[in-house]
Backbone as a ProteinNet text record, in pm:
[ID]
protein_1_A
[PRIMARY]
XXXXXXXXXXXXXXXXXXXXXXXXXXXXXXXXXXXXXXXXXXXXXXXXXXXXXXXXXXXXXXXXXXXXXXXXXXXXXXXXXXXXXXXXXXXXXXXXXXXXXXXXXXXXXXXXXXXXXXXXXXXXXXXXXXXXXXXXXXXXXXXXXXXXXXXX
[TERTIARY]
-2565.5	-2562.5	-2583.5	-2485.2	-2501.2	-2649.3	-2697.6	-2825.1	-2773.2	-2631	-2607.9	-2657.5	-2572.5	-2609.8	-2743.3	-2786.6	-2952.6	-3021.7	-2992	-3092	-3010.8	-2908.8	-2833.1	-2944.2	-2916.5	-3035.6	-3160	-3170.9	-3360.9	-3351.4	-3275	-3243.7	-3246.2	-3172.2	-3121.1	-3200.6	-3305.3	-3368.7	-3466.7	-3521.5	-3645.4	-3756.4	-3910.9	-3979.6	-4097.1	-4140.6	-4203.2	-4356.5	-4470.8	-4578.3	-4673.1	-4723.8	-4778.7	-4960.1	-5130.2	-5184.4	-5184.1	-5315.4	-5288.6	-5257.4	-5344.4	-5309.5	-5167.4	-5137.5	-5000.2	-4978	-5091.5	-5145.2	-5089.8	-5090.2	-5084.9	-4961	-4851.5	-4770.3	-4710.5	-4630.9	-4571.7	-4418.8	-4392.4	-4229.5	-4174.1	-4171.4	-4090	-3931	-3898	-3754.8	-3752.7	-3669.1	-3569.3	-3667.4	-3619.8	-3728.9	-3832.7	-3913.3	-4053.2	-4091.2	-4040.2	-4079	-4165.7	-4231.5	-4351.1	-4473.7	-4518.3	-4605.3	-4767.9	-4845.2	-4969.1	-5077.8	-5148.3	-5282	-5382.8	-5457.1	-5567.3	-5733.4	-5838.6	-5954.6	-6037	-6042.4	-6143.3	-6212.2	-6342.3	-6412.9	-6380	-6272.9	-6227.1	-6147.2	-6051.6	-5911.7	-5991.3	-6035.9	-6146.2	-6180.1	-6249.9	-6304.5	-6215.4	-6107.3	-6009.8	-5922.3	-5886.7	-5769.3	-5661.6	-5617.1	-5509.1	-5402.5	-5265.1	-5123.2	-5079.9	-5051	-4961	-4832.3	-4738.2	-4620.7	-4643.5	-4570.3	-4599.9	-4512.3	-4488.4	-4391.1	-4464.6	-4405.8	-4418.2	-4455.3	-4503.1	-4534.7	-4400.7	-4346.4	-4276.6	-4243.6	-4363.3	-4335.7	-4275.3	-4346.8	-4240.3	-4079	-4038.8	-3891.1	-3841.9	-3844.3	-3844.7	-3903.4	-3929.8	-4105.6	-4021.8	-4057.6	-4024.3	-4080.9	-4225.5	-4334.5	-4358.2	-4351.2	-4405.4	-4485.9	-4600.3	-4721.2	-4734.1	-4697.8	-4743.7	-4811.6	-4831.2	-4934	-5106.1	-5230.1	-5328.9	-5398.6	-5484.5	-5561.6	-5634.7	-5761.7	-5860.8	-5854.1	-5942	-5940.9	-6090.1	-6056.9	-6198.1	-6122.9	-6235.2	-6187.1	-6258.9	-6223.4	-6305.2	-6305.3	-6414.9	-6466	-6466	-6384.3	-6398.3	-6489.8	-6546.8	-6652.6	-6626.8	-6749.5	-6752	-6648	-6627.7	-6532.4	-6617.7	-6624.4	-6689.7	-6627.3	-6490.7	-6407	-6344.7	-6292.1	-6189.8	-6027.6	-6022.9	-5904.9	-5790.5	-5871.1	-5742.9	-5819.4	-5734	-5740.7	-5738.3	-5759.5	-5792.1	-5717.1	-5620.3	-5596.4	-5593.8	-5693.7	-5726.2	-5688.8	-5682.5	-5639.3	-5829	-5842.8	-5997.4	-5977.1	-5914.1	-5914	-5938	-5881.3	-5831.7	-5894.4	-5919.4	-5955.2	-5876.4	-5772.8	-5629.6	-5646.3	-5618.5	-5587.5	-5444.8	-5370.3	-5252	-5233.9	-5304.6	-5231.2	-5349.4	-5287.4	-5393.1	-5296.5	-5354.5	-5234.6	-5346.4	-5296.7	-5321.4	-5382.7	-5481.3	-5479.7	-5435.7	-5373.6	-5324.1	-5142.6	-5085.3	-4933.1	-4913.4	-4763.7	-4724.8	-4658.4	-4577.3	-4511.5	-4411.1	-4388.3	-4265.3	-4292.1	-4435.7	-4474.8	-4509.6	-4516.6	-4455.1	-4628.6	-4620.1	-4818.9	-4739.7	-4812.6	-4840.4	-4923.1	-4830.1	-4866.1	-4854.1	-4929.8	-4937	-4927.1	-4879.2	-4881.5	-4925.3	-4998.4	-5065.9	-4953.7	-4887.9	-4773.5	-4851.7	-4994.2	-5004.2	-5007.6	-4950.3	-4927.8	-4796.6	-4715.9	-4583.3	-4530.1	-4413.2	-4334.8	-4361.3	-4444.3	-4451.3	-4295.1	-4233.2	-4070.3	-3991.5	-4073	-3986.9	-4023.8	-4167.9	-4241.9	-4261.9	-4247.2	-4296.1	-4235.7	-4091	-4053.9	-4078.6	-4150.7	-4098	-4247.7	-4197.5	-4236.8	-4432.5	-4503.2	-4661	-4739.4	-4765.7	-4819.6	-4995.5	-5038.8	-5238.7	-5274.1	-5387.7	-5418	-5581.8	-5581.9	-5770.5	-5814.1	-5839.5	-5917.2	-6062.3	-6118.5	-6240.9	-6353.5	-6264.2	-6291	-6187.7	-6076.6	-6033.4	-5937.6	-5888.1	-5802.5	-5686	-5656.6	-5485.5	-5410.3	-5280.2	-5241.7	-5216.4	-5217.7	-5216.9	-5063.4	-5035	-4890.5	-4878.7	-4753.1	-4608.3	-4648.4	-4688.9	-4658.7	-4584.1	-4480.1	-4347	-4439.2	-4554.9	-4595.8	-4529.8	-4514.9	-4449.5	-4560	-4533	-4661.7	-4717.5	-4605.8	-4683.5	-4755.3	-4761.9	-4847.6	-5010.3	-5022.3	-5139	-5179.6	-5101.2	-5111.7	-5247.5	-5272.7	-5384.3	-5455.6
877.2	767.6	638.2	561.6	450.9	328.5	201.4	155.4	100.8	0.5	-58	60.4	188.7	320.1	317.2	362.7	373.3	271.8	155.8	44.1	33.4	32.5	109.9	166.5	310.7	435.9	331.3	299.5	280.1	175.8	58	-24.1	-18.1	134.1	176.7	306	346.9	467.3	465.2	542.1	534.3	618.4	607.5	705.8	677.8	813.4	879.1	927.8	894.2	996.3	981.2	1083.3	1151.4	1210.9	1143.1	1263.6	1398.1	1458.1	1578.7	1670.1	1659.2	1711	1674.2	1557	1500	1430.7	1368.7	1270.3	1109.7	1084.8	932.2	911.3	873.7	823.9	689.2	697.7	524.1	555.6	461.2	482.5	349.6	392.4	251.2	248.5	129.8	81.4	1.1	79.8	-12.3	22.6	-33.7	-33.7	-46.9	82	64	-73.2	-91.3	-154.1	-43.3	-153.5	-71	-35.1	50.8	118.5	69.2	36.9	-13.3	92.6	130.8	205.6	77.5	74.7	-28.1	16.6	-38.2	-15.5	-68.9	-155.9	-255.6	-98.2	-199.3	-114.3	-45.6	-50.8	49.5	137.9	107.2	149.3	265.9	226.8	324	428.5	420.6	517.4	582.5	518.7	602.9	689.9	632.4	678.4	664.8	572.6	547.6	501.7	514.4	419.9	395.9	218.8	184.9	143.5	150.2	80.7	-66.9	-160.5	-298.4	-320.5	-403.1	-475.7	-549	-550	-640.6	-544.4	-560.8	-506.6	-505.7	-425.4	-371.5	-431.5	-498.8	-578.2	-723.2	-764	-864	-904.4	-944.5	-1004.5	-946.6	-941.4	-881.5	-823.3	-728.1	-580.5	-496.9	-411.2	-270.5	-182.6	-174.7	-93	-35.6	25.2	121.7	185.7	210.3	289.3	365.5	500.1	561.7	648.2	676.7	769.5	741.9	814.7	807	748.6	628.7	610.1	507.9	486.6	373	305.6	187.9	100.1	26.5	-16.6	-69.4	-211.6	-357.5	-414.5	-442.5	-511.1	-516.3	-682.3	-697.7	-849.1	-821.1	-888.5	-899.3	-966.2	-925.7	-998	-1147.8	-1183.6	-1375.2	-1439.8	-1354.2	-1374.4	-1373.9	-1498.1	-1463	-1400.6	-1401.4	-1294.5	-1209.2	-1099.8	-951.3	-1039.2	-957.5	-991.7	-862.1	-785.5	-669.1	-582.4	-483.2	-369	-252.3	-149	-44.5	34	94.5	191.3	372.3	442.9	594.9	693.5	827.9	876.2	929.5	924.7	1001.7	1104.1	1202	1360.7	1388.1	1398.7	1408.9	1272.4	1183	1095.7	1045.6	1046	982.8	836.4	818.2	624	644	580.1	552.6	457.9	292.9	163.4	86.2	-20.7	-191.5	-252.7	-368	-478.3	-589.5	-706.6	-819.3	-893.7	-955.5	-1005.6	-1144.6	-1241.6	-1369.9	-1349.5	-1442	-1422.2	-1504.3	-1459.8	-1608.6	-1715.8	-1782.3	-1915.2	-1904.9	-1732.3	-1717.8	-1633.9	-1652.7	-1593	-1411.9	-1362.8	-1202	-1162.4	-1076.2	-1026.8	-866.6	-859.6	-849.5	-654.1	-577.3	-452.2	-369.5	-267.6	-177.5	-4.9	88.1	243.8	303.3	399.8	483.4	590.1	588.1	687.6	817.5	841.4	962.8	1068.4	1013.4	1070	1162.6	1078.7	1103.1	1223.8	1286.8	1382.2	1353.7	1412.2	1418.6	1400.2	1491.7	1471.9	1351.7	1269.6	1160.1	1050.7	1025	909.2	960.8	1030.4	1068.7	1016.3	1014.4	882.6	757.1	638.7	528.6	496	383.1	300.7	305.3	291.5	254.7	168.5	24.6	-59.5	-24	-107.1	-117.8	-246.3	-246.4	-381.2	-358.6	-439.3	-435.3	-517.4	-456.3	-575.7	-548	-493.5	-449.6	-519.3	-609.6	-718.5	-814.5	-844.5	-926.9	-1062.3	-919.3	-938.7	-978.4	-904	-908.7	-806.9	-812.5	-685.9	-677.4	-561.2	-482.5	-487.5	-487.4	-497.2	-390.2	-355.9	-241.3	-135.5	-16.1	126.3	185.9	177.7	300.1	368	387.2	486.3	491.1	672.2	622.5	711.6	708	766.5	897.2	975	1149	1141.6	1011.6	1013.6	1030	938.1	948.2	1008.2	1097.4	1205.6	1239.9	1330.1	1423	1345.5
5003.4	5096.9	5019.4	5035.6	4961.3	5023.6	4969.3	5032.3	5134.7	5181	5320.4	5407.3	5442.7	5502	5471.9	5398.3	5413	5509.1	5482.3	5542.9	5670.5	5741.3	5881.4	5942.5	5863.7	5961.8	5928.8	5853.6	5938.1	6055.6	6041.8	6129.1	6243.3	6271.6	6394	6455.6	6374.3	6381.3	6488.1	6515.9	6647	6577.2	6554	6532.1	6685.2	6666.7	6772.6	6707.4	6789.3	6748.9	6860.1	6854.8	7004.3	6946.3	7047.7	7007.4	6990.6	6949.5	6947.9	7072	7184.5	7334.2	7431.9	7362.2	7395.3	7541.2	7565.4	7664.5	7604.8	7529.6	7502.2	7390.9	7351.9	7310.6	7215.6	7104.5	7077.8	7076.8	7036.5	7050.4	6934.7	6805.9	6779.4	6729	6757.4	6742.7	6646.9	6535.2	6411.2	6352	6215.8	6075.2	6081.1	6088.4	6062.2	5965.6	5841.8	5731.6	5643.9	5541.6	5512.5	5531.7	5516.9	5616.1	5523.7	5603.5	5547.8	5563.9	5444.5	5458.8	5408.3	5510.8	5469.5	5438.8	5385.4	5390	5439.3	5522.9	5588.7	5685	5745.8	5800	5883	5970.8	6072.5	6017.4	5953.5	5893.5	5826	5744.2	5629.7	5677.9	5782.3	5880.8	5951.7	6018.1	6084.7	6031	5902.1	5789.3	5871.8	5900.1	5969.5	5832.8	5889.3	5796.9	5950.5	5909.8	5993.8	6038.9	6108.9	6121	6205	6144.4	6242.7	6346.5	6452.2	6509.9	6635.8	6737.4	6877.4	6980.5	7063.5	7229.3	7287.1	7323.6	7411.1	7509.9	7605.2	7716.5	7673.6	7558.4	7525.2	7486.1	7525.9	7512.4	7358.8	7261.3	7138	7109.1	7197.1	7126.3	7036.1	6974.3	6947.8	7027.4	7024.8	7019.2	7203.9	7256.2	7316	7317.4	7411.4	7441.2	7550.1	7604.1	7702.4	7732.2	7843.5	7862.7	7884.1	7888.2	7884.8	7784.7	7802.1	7665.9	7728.2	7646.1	7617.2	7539	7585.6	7441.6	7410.5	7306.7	7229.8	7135.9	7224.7	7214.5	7053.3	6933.2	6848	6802.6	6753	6714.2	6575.7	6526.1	6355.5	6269.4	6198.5	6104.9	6079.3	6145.6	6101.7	6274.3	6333.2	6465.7	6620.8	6642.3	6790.9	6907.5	6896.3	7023.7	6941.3	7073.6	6975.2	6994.9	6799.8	6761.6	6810.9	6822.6	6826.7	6911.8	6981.7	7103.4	7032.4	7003.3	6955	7071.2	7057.3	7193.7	7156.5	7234.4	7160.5	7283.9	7276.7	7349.6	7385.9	7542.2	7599.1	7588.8	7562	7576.5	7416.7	7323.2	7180.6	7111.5	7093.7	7057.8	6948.8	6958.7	6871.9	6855.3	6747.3	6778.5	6768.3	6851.7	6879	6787.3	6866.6	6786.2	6801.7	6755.8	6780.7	6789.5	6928.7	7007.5	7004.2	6905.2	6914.4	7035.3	7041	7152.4	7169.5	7021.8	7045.9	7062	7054.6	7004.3	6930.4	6883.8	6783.8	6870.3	6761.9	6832.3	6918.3	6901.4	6967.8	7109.7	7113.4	7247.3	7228.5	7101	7051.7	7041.6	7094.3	7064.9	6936.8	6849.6	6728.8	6762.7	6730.5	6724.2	6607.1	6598.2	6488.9	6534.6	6507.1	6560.3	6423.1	6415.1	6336.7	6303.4	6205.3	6190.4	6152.6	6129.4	6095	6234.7	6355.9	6471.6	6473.4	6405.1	6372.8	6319.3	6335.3	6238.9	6097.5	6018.7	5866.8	5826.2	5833.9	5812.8	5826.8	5896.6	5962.5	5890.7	5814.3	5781.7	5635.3	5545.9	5437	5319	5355.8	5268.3	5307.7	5419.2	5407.8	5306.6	5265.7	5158.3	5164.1	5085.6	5156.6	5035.9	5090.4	5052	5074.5	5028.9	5065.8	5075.4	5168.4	5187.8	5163.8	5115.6	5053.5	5170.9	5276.8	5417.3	5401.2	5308.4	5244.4	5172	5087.2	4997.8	4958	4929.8	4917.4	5025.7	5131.9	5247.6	5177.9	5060.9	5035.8	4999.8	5052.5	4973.3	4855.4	4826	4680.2	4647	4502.9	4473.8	4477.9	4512.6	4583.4	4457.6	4434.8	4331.4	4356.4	4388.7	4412	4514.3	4556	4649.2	4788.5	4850.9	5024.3	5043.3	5218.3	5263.5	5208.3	5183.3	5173.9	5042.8	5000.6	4857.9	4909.1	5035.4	5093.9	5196.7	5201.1	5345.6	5369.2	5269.3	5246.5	5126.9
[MASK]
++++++++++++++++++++++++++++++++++++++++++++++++++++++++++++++++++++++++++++++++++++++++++++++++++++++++++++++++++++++++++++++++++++++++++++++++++++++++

């Protein structure tokens, strides 16, 4: 497959990931991009990788959420209100995603899905960056790494 074709299918691709009991749901549309494993204090703890894009309900979303779930709103260090929604499944205790609670200029609220929900098969090649939200709050330069480097 030549790279136009390559970068096509992802363009046009859909990935899917579901908790474990299969109560709560994401759904995203087009290029994941690259997929972020981060270390800040939640991330760390959750071991989450994420895919980025938009809310769904917005006019340009990708992102989709259905089904059953809670959320936890969280206040970021040095932050007097929550920056982000935590959304988990109550049965299984999955984290699905985190949905922004500001938008940008373009009106777009700012989502993330936890691909380790996902088909291993489906996410194991795309690309996986790091973000040091731990100590520095930047990302780390690109290692050829994709996700199944950090699966396990």
């Amino acid at each position: 497959m030549d790279m136009s074709a390559a970068l096509e299918e992802r363009v046009t691709q859909t990935l899917c990931g579901s908790c474990i009991c299969g109560n709560a749901s994401w759904m995203l549309q087009g290029d994941p991009g690259i997929i972020t494993a981060c270390n800040c204090s939640m991330c760390g703890k959750l071991g989450t990788m994420w895919a980025y894009g938009y809310d769904q309900e917005d006019q340009e979303g990708n992102i989709k959420v259905t089904g059953i779930f809670n959320s936890y709103s969280r206040v970021c260090e040095g932050e007097e209100k929550p920056g982000l929604e935590i959304k988990f499944c109550p049965t299984c205790a999955n984290v699905l995603c985190w949905w922004g609670y500001s938008t940008d200029e373009r009106g777009r609220r700012r989502m993330a899905v936890n691909v380790r929900l996902a088909n291993y098969a489906e996410v194991a090649s795309l690309p996986l960056k790091h973000f040091d939200g731990y100590d520095t709050f930047q990302s780390l330069p690109l290692d050829g790494q994709c996700v199944k480097d950090q699966w396990f």
